[in-house]
Residue, then its C-alpha position, 0 to 999 in steps of 0.5 A: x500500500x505504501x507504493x500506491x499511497x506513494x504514486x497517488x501523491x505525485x501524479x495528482x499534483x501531476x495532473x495539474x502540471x498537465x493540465x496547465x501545459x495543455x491550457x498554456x500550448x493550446x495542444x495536447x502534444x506539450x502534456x503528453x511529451x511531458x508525461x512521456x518524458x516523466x515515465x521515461x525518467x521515473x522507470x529507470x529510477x524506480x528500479x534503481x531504488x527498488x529496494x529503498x523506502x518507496x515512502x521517502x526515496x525520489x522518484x514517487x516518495x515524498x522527495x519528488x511530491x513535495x516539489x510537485x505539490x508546491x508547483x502545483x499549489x503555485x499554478x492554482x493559487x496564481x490562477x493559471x488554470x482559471x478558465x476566464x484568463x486568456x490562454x496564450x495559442x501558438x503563434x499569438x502574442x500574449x497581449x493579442x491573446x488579451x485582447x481578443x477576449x476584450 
């Protein structure tokens, strides 16, 4: 259980991260490069601390959720995932992304 209790602490302040990234892009392709990217790097580390305190120990410890849940409290408390605030599309500036919803 500790292994799971671990994951469930990383991957929800995760999904905030990812839902940011697709906000801000605009594209589905930022999120999954990034969570294809995360996988890629976690998979060698999980079996290179397989034998260490999955509750502690990076990368699904609190050594990696820790960090993730400040990013993900800064990304709400900022407001970055508020639906009214202008999104920023690809090849906008961000003041036309402002002045297209005025």
């Amino acid at each position: 259980l500790g292994g799971v209790a671990a994951m469930c602490l990383v991957t929800a302040p995760f999904s905030v991260v990812l839902a940011w990234l697709r906000r801000t892009s605009g594209s589905l392709f930022a999120p999954a490069v990034a969570h294809a990217t995360f996988n890629a790097l976690v998979a060698p580390l999980c079996l290179a601390l397989a034998a260490s305190n999955t509750l502690v120990a990076a990368p699904m410890g609190l050594a990696m959720a820790v960090p993730m849940w400040a990013l993900a409290g800064y990304l709400v408390a900022t407001g970055a995932l508020d639906p009214g605030r202008p999104r920023r599309t690809p090849g906008r500036s961000a003041r036309e992304a402002v002045a297209a919803t005025i």
